[in-house]
TITOR-722712 format. One record per residue (C-alpha): residue in three letters; z, x negated, y. Coordinates in steps of 0.02 Angstrom, whole numbers, plus 32768, in hexadecimal, padded with zeros to 4 digits. Layout:
N
AlaZXY...
//
This chain:
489
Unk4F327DD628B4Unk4F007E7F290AUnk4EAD7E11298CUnk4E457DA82901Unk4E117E3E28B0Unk4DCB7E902943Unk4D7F7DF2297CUnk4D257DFB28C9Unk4CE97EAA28D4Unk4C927EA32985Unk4C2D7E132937Unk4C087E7428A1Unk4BCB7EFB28FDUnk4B727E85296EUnk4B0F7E4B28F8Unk4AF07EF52888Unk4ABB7F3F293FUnk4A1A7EC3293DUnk49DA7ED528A9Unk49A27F672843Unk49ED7FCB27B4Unk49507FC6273CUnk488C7F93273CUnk486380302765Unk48BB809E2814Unk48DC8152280CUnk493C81B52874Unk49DB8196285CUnk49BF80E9282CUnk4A10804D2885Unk49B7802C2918Unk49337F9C2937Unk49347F1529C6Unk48B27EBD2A0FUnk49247E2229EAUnk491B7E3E2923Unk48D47D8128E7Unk49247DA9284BUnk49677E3E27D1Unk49F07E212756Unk4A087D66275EUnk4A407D83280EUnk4ABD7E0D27B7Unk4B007D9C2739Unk4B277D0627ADUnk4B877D972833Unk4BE37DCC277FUnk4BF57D0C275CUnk4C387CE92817Unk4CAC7D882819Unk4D107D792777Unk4D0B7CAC2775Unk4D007C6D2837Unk4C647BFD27DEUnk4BB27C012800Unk4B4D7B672840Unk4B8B7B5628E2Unk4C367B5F28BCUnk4C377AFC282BUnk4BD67A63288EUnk4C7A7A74290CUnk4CF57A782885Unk4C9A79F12834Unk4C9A797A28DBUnk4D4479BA28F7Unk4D8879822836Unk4D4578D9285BUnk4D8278AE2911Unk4E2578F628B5Unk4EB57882284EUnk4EAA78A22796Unk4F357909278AUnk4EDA79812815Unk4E44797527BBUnk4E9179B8270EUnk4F097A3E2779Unk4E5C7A6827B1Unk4E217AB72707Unk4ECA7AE526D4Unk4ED87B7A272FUnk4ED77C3B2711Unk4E3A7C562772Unk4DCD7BC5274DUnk4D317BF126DEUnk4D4F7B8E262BUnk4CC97B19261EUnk4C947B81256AUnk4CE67C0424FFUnk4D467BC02486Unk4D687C1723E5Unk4D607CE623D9Unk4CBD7CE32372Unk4CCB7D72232CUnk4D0B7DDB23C3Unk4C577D78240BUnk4BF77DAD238FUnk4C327E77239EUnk4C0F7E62245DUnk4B737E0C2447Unk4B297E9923E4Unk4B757F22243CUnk4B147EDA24D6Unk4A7D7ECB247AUnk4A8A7F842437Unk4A9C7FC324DCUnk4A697F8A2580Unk49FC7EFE253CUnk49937F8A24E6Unk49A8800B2584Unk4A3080792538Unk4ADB80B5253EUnk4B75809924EEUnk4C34808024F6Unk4CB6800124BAUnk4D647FFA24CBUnk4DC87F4924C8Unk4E7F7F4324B1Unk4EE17E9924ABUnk4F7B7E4424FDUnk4F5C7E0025ABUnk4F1E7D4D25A0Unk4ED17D4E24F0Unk4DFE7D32253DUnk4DD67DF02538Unk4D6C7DD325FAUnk4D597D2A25EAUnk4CE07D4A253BUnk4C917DD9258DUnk4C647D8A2621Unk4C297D0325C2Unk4BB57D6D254DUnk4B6C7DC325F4Unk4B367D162638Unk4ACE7CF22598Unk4A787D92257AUnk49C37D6C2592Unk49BC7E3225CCUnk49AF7E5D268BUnk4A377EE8268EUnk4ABE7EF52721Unk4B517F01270BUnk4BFF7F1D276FUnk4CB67F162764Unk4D257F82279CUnk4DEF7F7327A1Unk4E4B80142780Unk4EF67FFA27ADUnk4ED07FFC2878Unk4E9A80C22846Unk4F2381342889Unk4EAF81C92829Unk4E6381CC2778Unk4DD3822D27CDUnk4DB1818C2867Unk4D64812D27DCUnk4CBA817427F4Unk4CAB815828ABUnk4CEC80B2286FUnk4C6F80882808Unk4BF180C82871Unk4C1C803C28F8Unk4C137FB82881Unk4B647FD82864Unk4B417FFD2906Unk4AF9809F28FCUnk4B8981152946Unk4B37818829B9Unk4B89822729BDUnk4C3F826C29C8Unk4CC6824F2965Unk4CAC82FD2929Unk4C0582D228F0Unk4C3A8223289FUnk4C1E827427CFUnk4B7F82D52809Unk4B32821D2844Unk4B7381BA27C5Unk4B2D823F271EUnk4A7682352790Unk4A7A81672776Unk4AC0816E26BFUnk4A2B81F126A1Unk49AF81A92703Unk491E813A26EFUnk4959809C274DUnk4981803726AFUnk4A3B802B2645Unk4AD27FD52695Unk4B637F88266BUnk4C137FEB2692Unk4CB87F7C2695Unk4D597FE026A6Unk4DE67F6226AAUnk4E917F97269FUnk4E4580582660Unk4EE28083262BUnk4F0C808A26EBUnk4E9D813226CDUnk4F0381A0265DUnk4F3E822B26AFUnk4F8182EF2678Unk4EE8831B2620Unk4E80828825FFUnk4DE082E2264FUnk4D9F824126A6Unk4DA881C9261DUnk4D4C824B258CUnk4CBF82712617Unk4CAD81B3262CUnk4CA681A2256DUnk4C32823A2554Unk4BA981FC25DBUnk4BAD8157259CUnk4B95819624DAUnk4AF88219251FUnk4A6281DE24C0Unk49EE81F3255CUnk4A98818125B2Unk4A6C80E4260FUnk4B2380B82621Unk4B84803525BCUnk4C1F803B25DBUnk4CB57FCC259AUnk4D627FF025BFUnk4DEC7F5E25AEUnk4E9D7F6C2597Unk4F497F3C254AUnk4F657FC724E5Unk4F187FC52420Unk4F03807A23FFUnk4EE380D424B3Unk4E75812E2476Unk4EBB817223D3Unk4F5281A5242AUnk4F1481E124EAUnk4E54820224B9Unk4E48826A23FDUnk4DC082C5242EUnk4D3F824B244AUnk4D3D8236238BUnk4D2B82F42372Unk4CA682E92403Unk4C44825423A8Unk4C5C81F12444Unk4CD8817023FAUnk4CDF80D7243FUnk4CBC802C23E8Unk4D5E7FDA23E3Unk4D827F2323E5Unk4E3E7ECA23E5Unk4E597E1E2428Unk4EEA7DE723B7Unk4F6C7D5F241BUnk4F2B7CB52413Unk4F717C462384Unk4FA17B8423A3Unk4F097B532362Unk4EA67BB323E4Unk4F0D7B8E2473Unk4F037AD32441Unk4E477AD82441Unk4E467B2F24E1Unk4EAB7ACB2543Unk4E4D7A2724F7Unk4DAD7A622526Unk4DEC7A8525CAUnk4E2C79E225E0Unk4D8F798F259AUnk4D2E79D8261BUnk4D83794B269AUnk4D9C78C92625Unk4CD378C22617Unk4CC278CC26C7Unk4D23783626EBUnk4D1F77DC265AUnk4DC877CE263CUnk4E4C781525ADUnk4E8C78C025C6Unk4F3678B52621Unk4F98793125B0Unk4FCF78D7250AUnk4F8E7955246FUnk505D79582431Unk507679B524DEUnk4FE07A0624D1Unk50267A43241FUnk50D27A692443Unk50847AE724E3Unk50097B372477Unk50B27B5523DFUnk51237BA02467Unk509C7C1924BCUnk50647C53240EUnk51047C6423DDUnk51297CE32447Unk50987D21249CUnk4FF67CD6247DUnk4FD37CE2253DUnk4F4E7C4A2569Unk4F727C702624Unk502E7C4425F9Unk50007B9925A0Unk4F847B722643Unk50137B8F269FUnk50927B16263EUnk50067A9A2642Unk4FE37AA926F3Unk50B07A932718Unk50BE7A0826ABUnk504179B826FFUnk509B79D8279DUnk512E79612769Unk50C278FC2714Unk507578D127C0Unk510378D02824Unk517A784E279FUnk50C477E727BCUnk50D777EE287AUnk518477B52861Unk516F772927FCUnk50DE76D82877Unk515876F72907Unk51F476AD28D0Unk520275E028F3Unk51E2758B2853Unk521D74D32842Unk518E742B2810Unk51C674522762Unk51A675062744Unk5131751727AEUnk508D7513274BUnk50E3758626D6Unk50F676012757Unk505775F927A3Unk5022761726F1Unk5080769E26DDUnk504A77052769Unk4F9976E32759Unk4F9B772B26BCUnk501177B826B4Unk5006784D262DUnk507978E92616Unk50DD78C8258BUnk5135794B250EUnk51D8793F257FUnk515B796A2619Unk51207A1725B6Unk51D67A4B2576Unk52217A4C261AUnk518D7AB02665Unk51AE7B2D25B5Unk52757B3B2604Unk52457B5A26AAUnk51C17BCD2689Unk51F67C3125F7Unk52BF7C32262AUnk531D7CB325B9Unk52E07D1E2524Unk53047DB5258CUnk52977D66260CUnk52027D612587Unk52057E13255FUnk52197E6225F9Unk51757E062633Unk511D7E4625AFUnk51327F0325D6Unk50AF7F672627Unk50A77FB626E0Unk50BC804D26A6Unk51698020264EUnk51B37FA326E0Unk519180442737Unk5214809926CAUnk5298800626ECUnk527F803127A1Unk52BA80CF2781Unk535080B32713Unk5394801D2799Unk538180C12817Unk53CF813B27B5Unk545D80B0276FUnk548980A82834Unk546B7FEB282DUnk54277FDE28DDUnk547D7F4928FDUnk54537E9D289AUnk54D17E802810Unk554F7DFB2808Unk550F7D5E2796Unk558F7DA9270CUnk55557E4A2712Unk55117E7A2668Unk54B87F252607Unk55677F5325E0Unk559F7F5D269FUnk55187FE826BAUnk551C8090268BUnk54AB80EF263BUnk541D8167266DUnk53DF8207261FUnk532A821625F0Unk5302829D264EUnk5351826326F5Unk52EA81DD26C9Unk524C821A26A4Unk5258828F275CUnk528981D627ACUnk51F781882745Unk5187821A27AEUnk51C9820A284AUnk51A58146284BUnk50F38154281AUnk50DB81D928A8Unk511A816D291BUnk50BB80C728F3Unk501681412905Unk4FCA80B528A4Unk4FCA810727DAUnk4FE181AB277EUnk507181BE271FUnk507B81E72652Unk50918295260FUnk514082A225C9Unk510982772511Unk50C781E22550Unk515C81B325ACUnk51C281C8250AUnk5144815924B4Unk516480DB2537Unk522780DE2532Unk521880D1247CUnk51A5803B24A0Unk52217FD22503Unk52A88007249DUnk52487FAA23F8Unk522E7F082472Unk52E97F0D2494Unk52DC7F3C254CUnk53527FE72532Unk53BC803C24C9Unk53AF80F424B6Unk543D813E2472Unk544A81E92428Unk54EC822F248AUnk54D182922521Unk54EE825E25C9Unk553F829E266EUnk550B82B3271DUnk549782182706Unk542B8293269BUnk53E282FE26FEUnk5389839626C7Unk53548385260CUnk52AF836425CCUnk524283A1253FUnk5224831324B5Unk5192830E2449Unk51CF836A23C8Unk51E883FD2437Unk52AC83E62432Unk530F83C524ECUnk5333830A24E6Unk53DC82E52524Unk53D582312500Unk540881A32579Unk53CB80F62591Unk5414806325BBUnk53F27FAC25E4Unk53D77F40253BUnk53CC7E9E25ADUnk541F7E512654Unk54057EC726E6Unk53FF7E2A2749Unk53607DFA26D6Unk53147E9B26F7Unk52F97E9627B8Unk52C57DD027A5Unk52397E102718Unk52067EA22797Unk520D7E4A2840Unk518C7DD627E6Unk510B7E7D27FBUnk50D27E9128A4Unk50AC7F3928A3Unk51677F5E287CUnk51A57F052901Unk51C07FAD296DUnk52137FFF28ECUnk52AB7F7828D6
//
C-alpha cells in the first residue's frame, strides 16, 4: 500500500508540475512549461489516474486484458478495491452537497473548506473524485495522504510538492504555500485524506489550514476526509468562534439496498461487454450485501466477499472440467462448467472465512490510533510471547491507564510515523473501545502494572485499569493485519 500510494503521488505531481495553477501567472504561481497542450483537463485525468489507476490508456489495456481473460477474470477484474466503478451509484444527496460546494468555490475562483466524516468504505473519495471529473471548471486539484506525516507541521511542504511548486526550505514551506492561496494564479482544490493524521498538542496546523482556506481574498479549497463525525466539534472549537467553520458532510454506512446496486452495476459493466449473464446469482448478491450492512456497511468488504467467492467459484469450475466424466454424464458436465455461477453456498463460505469471529469484526473496525493502544497494553501485560490457543482475556492481567497512556507515547515515538493524543483524548479513546467491547475498564486500582498515575478529564488522578474484553489471541491476529504495526509486535 505505501508503495501504491507513492507511486500515485509522483504522478500527481507529474502532472500538476506541467500545467499551470490559474489563467493568469503571478509570482508565486505554479509554474508554466513549454509542454502545456492543455490546463485542467490534463489535471483532472492525473486526479482520475491517481485515485482510480483509469484514464484512456489504461482502461484500453484493462479492457483488452478483460477480454483475452475467462469470465470469472473478467468479473474479478471490476470487483476489486481499486478499480474505478463504472458510475456512482446512489449518494445523491452527498452529490449534490459536493456538487455545489465545488461550484461555490473553485468553479467561481474562490475559497472554501469542507470537512467529510464517514466509515471507511462508504464512497466518501470515490463521489468526490467523481464530481471533480465532471466539473466543466478548469481548477487543479491534488491529493494528499496524511498518515505518511511524522509532523502536523510537514503538511505544507507536502502540499507544496503535490502541486509542484515547492521551492524553498522546509522552514519556508507556510510562507510559500499563504503566497499561492493569496495569489493571483487562480483557486485550487486541497484534498487532505486521513486529516485526522494531523491533530497534534495544539491543533495550530489544522485551524491555520481552515483559516486560509475561509480568507475571502483565499484561492484555496480545501476538503478534509476522515472517519471521525465530529473532529471538529471536539479537536477544532474555535473555527466556529473564528467564522471559519467548515462545511460538514457524513457518509452514513451503506444499506443492502445500496450495496446491492453497487455490486450489480459493477457486474453489469462485464455482462454488457460480453454479452453474457452476470456470474454472481442476485440471492448471493443479497445475502453479501445483508451481512456487510449488518455489521459494517463497508462496500470494500462486500467487493472482497464477492471477489473470494468468485475464487471458489472458479476453481469447483476447473474441477469439474478436469475430472473424467463417463458417455452418460458427460454433456451434463460440459454443461455445467461452461456455465458456472457463484451460488449462495459460494458467498457464505467466503462470509466465514472472511469475517471469522465477532471479536474478529470489531477489532477491525478500530482506528490506528486505538490498535496503537492494544500495542501498548500486550507490552505492558508482558505478553511478548504468542499465547496458547486457550489463552483467553481472563488469563491476562490488567494494565493501569496511566502506565498505559506513557506506553501509548513511547510507541508513537518510536514508529516516527504519527503524533500521539493529548491525555483527554486518550481517555476518549479508551472509553471508545470500551463501548465497542474491545476493553473493560474497571474502577479498582491497580499495582505495579500502573505506573505513575494520570490526570483524567475531570481533573481527578485516574487510577483505573484496563483489561482485554476479547481473546488476546484475536488481538495480535486483528493487529498483525496492519502493516505499520508489524514492528511493534
Amino acid at each position: 500500500m505505501p508503495a501504491t500510494r507513492s507511486a500515485r503521488a509522483s504522478s500527481t505531481r507529474k502532472a500538476l508540475a506541467d500545467a499551470p495553477l490559474g489563467r493568469q501567472q503571478a509570482p508565486g504561481a505554479l509554474p508554466a512549461t513549454s509542454k502545456q497542450a492543455t490546463h485542467a483537463a490534463t489535471l483532472k485525468a492525473a486526479f482520475a489516474v491517481t485515485k482510480h489507476g483509469s484514464g484512456p490508456a489504461a482502461g484500453a489495456a484493462k479492457s483488452a486484458k478483460a477480454k483475452a481473460a475467462s469470465p470469472f477474470g473478467a468479473t474479478k477484474s471490476v470487483l476489486h478495491r481499486s478499480t474505478a466503478a463504472p458510475q456512482i451509484v446512489g449518494r445523491e444527496s452527498e452529490q449534490g452537497v459536493i456538487r455545489q460546494f465545488l461550484q461555490d468555490t473553485v468553479e467561481k475562483g474562490r475559497g472554501g473548506s469542507m470537512y467529510i466524516s464517514g466509515n471507511p468504505g462508504t464512497g466518501k473519495t470515490a463521489c468526490l473524485q467523481a464530481l471533480i471529473k465532471q466539473s466543466a471548471a478548469d481548477f487543479p486539484s491534488v491529493l494528499v495522504n496524511c498518515v505518511p506525516l511524522t509532523q502536523p507541521g510537514q503538511v505544507y511542504a507536502a502540499i507544496l510538492d503535490a502541486l509542484g511548486a515547492r521551492a524553498g526550505s522546509a522552514a519556508s514551506a507556510l510562507a510559500e504555500l499563504e503566497a499561492l492561496v493569496f495569489g493571483r494564479g487562480g483557486a485550487f482544490l486541497v484534498i487532505l485524506d486521513e486529516v485526522d493524521s494531523l491533530l497534534g498538542s495544539r491543533q495550530e496546523v489544522l485551524y491555520r489550514l481552515f483559516e486560509l482556506a475561509a480568507r475571502p481574498d483565499s484561492c484555496l479549497a480545501l476538503v478534509g476526509i476522515a472517519n471521525a463525525l465530529d473532529l471538529t466539534d471536539r479537536f477544532l472549537p474555535r473555527l466556529q468562534a473564528r467564522n471559519c467553520e467548515p462545511l460538514l458532510l457524513n457518509f452514513n454506512p451503506y444499506q443492502v439496498t445500496d450495496i446491492v446496486s453497487i455490486l450489480q452495476s459493477r457486474l453489469d459493466s462485464v455482462a454488457s461487454g460480453t454479452a453474457a449473464e452476470p456470474l454472481i446469482q442476485r440471492a448471493a448478491l443479497e445475502l453479501c450485501a445483508r451481512k456487510v450492512a449488518a455489521t459494517s456497511g463497508d462496500l470494500r468488504k462486500a467487493l472482497d466477499v464477492c471477489r473470494q467467492a468468485m475464487e471458489m467459484a472458479e476453481c469447483e469450475s476447473r474441477r469439474k472440467a478436469a475430472a473424467p466424466t463417463d458417455k452418460e454424464n458427460g454433456v451434463a458436465a460440459v454443461a455445467a462448467a461452461a456455465t458456472p455461477k457463484v451460488t449462495l453456498m459460494h458467498v457464505a463460505k467466503a462470509l466465514t472465512s472472511l469475517n471469522g469471529s465477532s471479536a474478529v469484526q470489531k477489532l477491525g473496525a478500530l482506528n490506528f490510533q486505538q490498535k496503537l493502544v492494544l500495542c501498548g497494553y500486550l507490552s505492558l501485560a508482558g505478553a511478548a510471547a504468542p499465547p496458547t490457543p486457550s489463552k483467553k482475556q481472563s488469563d491476562t492481567g490488567s494494565v493501569g491507564v496511566a502506565g498505559l497512556y506513557a506506553e501509548y507515547g513511547a510507541l508513537c515515538k518510536r514508529l516516527s510515523m504519527i503524533a500521539p493524543v493529548t491525555r483527554s483524548e486518550f481517555l476518549d479513546l479508551v472509553a471508545m473501545m470500551e463501548t465497542q467491547g474491545v476493553v473493560a475498564v474497571d474502577a479498582s486500582k491497580v499495582g505495579r502494572r500502573g505506573g505513575r498515575r494520570i490526570a483524567a478529564a475531570s481533573g481527578a488522578a485516574d487510577d483505573r485499569a484496563v483489561r482485554l474484553a476479547v481473546d488476546e489471541s484475536d488481538v495480535r491476529r486483528a493487529l498483525a493485519g496492519t502493516p505499520a504495526l508489524a514492528p511493534l509486535l
